[in-house]
Each structure stands twice: as structure tokens, then as C-alpha cells.
N, C-alpha and C positions, 0 to 999 in steps of 0.2 A: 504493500500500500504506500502511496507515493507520501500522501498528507496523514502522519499518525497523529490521533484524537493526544498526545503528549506529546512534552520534549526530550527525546531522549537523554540529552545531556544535562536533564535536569531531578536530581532527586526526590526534590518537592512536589514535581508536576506527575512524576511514575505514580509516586506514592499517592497524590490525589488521585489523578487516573484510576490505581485501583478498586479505589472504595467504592466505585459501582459495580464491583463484583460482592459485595456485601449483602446476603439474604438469598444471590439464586443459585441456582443450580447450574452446573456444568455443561444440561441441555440448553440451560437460556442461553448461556456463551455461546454455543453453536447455532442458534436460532436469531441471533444476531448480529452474527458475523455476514455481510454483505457478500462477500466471495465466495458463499459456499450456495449452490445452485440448488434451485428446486429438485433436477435430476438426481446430483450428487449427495442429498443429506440424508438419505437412507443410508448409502454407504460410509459415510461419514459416522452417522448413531452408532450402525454397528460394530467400525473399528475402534471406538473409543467404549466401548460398551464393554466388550471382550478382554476380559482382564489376562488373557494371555496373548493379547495381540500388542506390539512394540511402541504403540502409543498411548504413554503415560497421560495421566490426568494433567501433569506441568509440564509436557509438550502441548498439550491442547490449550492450555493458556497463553503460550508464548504464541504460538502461533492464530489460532482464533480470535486472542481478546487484545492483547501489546501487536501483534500484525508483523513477526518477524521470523525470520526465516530459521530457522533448527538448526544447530551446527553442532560440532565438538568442540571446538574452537577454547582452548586451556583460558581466557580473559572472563571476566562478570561478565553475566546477561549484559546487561548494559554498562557495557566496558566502559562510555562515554562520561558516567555519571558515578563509576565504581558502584554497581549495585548489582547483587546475586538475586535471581528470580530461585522461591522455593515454596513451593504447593507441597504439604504436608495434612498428614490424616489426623482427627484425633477420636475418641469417646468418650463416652458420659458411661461411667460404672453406675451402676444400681441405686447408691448411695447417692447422685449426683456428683460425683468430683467427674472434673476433666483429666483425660489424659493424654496425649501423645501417641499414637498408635504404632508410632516404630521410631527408630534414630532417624535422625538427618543425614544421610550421605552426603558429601564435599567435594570426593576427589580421587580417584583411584593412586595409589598408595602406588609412584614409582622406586623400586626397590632400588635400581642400578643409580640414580638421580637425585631422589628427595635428599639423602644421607648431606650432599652436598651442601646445604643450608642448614647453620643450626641455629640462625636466629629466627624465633617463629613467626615474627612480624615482618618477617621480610621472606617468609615461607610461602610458596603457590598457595597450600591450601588455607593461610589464612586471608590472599584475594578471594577466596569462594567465602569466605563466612566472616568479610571486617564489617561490611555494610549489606544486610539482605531484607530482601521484602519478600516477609513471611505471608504466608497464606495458608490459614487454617480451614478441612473441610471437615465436618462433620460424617465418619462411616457409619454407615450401618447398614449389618450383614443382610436383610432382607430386602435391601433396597439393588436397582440397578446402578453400574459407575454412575451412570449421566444423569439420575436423579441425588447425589448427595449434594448439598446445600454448603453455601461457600458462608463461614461466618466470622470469620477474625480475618483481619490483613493489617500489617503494622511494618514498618520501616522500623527493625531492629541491629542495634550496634552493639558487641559484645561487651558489657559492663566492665568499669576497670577494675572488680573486685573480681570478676570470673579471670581476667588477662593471666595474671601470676600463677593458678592454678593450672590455664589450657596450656601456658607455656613452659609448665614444667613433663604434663601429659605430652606435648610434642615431641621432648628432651629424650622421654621414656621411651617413646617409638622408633625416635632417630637412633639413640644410643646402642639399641636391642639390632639394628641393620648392620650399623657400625661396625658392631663387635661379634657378627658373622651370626647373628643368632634370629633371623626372621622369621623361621619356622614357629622359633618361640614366642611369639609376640600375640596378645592376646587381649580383648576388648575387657576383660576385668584388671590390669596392668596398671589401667589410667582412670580418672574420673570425670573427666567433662568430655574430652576429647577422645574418639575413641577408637579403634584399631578393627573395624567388621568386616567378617569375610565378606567376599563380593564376586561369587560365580557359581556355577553352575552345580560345583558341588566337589567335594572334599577334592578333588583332581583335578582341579580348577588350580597348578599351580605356578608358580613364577619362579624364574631365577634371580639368585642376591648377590651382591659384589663381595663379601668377603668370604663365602663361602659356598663350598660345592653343592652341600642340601637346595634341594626347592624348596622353596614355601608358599604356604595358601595365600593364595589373592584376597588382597583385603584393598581397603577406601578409608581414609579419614572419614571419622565420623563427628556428628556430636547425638550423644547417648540419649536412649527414649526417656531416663529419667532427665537430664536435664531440659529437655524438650516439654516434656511436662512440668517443669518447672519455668521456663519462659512465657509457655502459655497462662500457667495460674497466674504467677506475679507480675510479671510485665503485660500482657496484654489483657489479661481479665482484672486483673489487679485484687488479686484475693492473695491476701498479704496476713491475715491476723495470727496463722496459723505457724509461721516461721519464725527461727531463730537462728544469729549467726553466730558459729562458735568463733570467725575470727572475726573480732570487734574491731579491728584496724588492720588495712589490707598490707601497710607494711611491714606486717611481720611474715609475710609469705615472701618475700623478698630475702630473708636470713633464712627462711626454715621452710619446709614442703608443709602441706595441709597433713600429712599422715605423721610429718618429725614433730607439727606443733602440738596434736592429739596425744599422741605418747606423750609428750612433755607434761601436759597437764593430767596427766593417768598418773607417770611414775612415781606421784609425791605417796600418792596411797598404796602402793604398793605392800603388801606382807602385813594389810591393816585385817582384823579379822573382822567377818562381813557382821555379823550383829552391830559392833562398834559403827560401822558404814551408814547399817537399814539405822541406826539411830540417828548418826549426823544429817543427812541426808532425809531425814523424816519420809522415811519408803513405808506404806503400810502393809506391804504384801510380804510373803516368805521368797526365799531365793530360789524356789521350786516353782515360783507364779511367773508364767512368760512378761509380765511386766516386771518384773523387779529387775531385770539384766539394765533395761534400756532405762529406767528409771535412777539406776546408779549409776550408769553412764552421764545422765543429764547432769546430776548430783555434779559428780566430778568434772564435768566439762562448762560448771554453770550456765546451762541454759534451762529456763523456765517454761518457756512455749512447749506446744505440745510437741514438733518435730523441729529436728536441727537442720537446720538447710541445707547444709554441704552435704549430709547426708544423704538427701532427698535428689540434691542435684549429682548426685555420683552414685548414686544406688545401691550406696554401703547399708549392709546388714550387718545389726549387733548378735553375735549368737556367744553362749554362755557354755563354757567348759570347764566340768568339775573333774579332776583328778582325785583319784586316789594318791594315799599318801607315798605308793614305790612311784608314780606320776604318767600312771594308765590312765586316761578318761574313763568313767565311769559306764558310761554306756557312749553309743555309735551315735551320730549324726542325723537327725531325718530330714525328709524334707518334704513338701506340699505331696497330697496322697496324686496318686494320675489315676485316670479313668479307662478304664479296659478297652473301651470299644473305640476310644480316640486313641490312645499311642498307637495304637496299629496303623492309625493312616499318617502318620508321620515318616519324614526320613530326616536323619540324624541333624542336619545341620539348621534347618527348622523347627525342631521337636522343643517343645517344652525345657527337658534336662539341659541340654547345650544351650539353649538362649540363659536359664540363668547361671549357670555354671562358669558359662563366657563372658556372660556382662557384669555378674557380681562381685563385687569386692568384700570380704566381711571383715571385720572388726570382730576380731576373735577375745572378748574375757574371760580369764583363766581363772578358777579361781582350784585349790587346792585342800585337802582335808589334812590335818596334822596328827599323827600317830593318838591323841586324844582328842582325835572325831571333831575338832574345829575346824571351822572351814575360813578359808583367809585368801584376800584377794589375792591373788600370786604374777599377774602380769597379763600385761595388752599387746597388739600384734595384731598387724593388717595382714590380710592373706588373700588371693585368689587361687582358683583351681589350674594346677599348669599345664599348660598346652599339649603339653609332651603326656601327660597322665588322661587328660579330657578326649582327646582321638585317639584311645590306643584302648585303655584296660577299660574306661570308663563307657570307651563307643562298644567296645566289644559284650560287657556286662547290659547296656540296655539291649543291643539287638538281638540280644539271645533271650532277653523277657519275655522281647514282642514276637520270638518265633516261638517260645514255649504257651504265650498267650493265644496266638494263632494257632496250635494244638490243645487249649484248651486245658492247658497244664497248669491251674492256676493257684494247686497246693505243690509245686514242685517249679515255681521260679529261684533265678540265681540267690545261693545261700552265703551267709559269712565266712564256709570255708572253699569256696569256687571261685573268689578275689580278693587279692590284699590289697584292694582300695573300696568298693560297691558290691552291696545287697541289696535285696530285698528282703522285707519282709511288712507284716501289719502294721495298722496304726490307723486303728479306729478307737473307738467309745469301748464299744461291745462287739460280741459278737453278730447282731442286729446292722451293725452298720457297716453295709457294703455297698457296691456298684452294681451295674449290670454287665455278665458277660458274654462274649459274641455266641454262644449256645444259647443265650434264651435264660438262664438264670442268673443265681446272685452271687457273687464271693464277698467276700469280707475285705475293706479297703487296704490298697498296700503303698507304700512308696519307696524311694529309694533312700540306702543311708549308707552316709560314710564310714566303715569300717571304726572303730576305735584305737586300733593298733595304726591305721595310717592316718588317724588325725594326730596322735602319740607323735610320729614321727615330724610331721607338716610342722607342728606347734616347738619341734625343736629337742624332744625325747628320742630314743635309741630307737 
């Protein structure tokens, strides 16, 4: 289009421009794009329609609604005005909270290349994400593509309190290429910025410069929790519910988000936790899934309900009691799965690997003393490593889901068939199950981490 309804080289005018996409639907943008002929918008509906057909829902923006031609081209959408076009999903849970329906992709992760820039700000993929105009659509599974409703759009600049953090997240990705290890790199690693595969599927791999291994194709990301965090705070502006454990951003400048966490942990260290549940005015026992995060709060003073960096990096507090020789007490669980959906999964989609790969936990230890007192004993950030997550761990779920597919569903993987993952229950009662692909009921199950390999992770023999 010769005369665009905007100025490209203008910020202000994209960003007005947009906000008449605010309230319709992605048929409306088609239905009003001039260019597209009475003949031609059947065929049109239908490729945008078909979620396995090559045109995304933000190629149909660029090109139907901004009137510009699709390219690959490594510069912002509107290189003119430094502005990244980015059409993003989100949901409304049950509860009503907004979410984020997946990360934000950026930029496909050159291996042989990116290493060569280790300032972030002067990184390609911080031209894809310094100044973008977001576009929030509302999914929902019952509906077709071209009927979800376009409801948020905002001209977003990356906070200078987020800067210090994405640019140590970058550090972490570069560093890991660097030092020959990309195979190992892995989207729980980092917190804001994030490291997601990006292909067709585990074989999907690339070559790296300092070393002979391939490794998985991945893309600069920024993570679905902090994307759901963008959406709440910044453009809905639901704010009452946060809190920041760094009160001044210059102290990420001397110390990482995870060195300043330990620091305000180690003062309590070897305190015994009654003395804690008392300081910290915690009403529940250390057996109550609130008392971890509640002493956490304690300790990190924050008062709000959720901590923010937590929320925007999708750290999980989980609580590990040792025995006094310093075995954990029991294994690891984790959310129950449901029989009749892990089977239509494949590994790099499924449920286990998304949070496996995106989580970071925040591991509290606490320890029992030969006279049965229990006493904080130390803090510890942890994700699941790359190298254990596609190997013993891919290995241990696809053998569930083929013993599930026969229907084996008292004789899934046991705690002596891997030294990392099991299965086994973890319901209420025996009353509380699932349904399985025969027509009946089992009793719920999920997966857990071994006790003897979280012993190890945490830093034990």
C-alpha cells in the first residue's frame, strides 16, 4: 500500500494506529483490509484459520492491518522507528487472573555468532525486545483462530529494574556457548530471558563453535511467566498483589538476583525452625504447604502476598527435610497428570518438560538433629539439567505412557527402575483417581524425584 493509514518512522503514530485493533477480532482485520478481494477471502479465512498452516496470527497483522510486506529480515518490524511488532496469546484461569499463554520468542539463538557480543545492549536480540508493541489476544480453545478478540496493545520498553537481571540471563547463555557447553543450556538456567527450544523436535539440532557436540535449536526468549507479569502490571495494571524483594535496583549491579536471595537467607541459617515459625509469626506447622513460602517471605521481608521476581522468573519455593545422616526424607512430587492426556503428548510439549525446562526452584533445606529438631540448614537455587531432563528423565516418562497405553496402570516406572524419576500415587484416598483409556478408574499418580538424586543435586554423596 502506497499511503499507510501511519508513519512508519514514527512511534507514536504505530502505536496510535494500533489501538483500533482494540475489541475485534482477527476476522475484522481481514474484513477490512481493502486488498483482499471478494474472490480471494475464503481462501484467505481458511489459511489463517488452520493452525497448522504457516500463517501466524502476527503475520496477519503485519500484513493485513500495518500493510507491509513479511520478510526475515534480522532489523524491528519497523526498523524506521526501532519498534518490534509482537501478537501474543493470553487466558483468563477460572479464578479470573490473566495469563500469558506461552513465552515470547525474539530470535533464533545463533550459536556460531551471538557468543561474539557480550554486551546485551548492544546484542541483536535485544533490537527485537528494546522497544515493542505488544499485542495481547485473548484464546480460547472453543473458539476458531479468526474469531479470538484482540484486547490489550501497549508500546512496551523493558523496565530499568528488569535490565540488570535480563542482562545477567544473557551472560548465562553466552557464557554456556562460550565454554563449549550449548547442548547444556536450558530455559530454567535464567529468569527473565530465556533459552527455548525452537524446532521440530529433539533432532532439531545445530552446530556450536567451541565444541564438537550439537545442540538443540533454541531462540531467545522472554518467559510465559514474565509475560504474565507484563500483562498484569504494566498493561492491566493490577499491581496490589506484588512485592519486590530488590528495593533498589543497584544492588543487582554488585550481586545477581539469586547471590542477593542467599545473602538475605544465610543470616538464618542453623536457626531451629520453631524459633523461625515464632519470629516470623507463621501460624501453620512446617508440614503445611504454606509454611515453606511463608518463611521464605519472613526472611526475604516481603509482606505482599507474592514476590515479584519470583513470579516474573517462575521460581518455585519447595521445602526439603533431611534426615539427620542428610537423606531427604521422602522423594519429590509433582502436579498428578491425567491418563488419557499424557498419551497425546510428545516429549518436548508435554507437560513434565515444559516445567522441568522453564523452572527454577528455590530449594529450602531444612535438617533434623540426632534429637529430632528440625533446623533451617541452607538455601540453593536449582534447575533440572539438560543433560538428566532428555536422557533418564525422557526415557522414564515414555515408558509410563507406553505402559499406560497397555493399560498397565498398577505397574508404571518404580523407584528402583531410575536413579532420578518414578512414579507412583498421590491422591487423598483411594477414591480419588482419573479416568483410564479402558473405560475405568485408577487412583491418581505423578511423577517424583527420587530422594537419593535430590540427596545428590542438593550437594550430599
Amino acid at each position: 500500500m502506497d499511503n499507510l493509514p501511519y508513519i512508519r518512522s514514527s512511534k507514536e503514530s504505530i502505536a496510535q494506529y494500533a489501538l483500533n485493533l482494540k475489541e475485534k477480532t482477527f476476522k475484522e482485520v481481514l474484513l477490512n483490509d481493502p486488498n483482499i478481494t471478494d474472490e480471494d477471502r475464503d481462501a484467505v479465512f481458511q489459511y489463517y484459520n488452520n493452525p497448522r498452516s504457516k500463517g501466524s496470527l502476527g503475520q496477519l497483522i503485519e500484513k493485513h492491518f500495518f500493510f507491509y510486506d513479511i520478510n526475515s529480515k534480522s532489523e524491528a518490524d519497523f526498523n524506521e522507528a526501532g519498534v518490534e511488532l509482537k501478537v501474543t496469546p493470553y487466558t483468563v484461569k477460572s479464578n479470573g487472573d490473566l495469563r500469558a499463554k506461552e513465552r515470547l520468542v525474539l530470535t533464533i539463538i545463533n550459536y556460531m555468532k551471538d557468543y561474539e557480543e557480550e554486551d546485551f545492549l548492544k546484542s541483536h536480540v535485544y533490537e527485537k525486545c528494546a522497544l515493542m508493541l505488544l499485542i495481547y489476544y485473548l484464546y480460547e480453545p472453543n473458539k476458531e483462530r479468526l474469531d479470538y478478540f484482540i484486547n490489550y496493545i501497549k508500546l512496551f520498553q523493558l523496565p530499568k529494574e528488569d535490565l540488570e537481571i535480563i542482562k545477567n540471563d544473557y551472560k548465562i547463555i553466552i557464557d554456556k556457548i562460550k565454554s563449549g557447553r550449548a547442548e547444556e543450556i536450558s530455559e530454567g538456567d535464567t529468569n527473565y530471558l530465556g533459552a527455548c527450544t525452537k524446532g521440530a523436535n529433539a533432532n532439531s539440532l545445530r552446530e556450536q563453535p567451541f565444541s564438537n557436540k550439537k545442540a538443540m535449536q533454541r531462540a531467545f526468549c522472554l518467559k510465559n511467566s514474565y509475560m504474565s507479569y507484563i500483562l498484569n502490571h504494566y498493561i492491566v495494571n493490577k499491581t496490589e498483589e506484588y512485592e519486590s524483594v530488590i528495593k533498589d535496583a543497584n544492588i543487582l549491579k554488585e550481586k545477581t538476583l539469586e547471590q542477593y536471595i542467599i545473602s538475605k537467607l544465610e543470616p538464618y541459617y542453623n536457626q531451629e525452625i520453631e524459633f523461625l515459625k515464632h519470629k516470623f509469626d507463621i501460624p501453620y506447622q512446617v508440614s503445611n504447604k504454606s509454611f515453606t513460602y511463608l518463611l521464605a517471605k519472613g526472611m526475604l521481608e516481603v509482606v505482599n502476598e507474592k514476590i515479584e521476581e519470583f513470579e516474573k522468573a517462575n521460581i518455585k519455593i519447595k521445602a526439603i527435610r533431611l534426615r539427620p545422616d542428610g537423606m531427604p526424607k521422602e522423594s519429590m512430587s509433582f502436579p498428578t497428570f491425567k491418563y488419557t492426556e499424557i498419551v497425546k503428548e510428545n516429549w518436548l510439549d508435554s507437560e513434565l518438560y515444559e516445567t522441568f525446562s522453564t523452572t527454577k526452584y528455590l530449594f529450602i533445606v531444612y535438617q533434623y538433629t540426632d534429637n529430632d529438631i528440625l533446623i533451617f540448614k541452607k538455601a540453593m537455587f536449582w534447575n533440572v539439567p539438560e543433560k538428566d531432563l532428555n536422557t533418564e528423565i525422557k526415557r522414564v516418562w515414555e515408558d509410563t505412557i507406553e505402559r499406560i497405553k497397555n493399560n498397565q496402570y498398577d505397574n508404571l516406572p518404580k523407584i528402583s527402575e531410575s536413579s532420578i524419576l518414578h512414579v507412583r500415587p498421590h491422591a487423598r484416598n483411594a477414591q480419588d483417581t482419573y479416568p483410564t483409556l479402558d473405560g475405568k478408574q485408577a487412583i491418581k499418580k505423578c511423577f517424583w524425584l527420587n530422594a537419593s538424586y535430590i540427596k545428590q543435586q542438593i550437594g550430599g554423596e
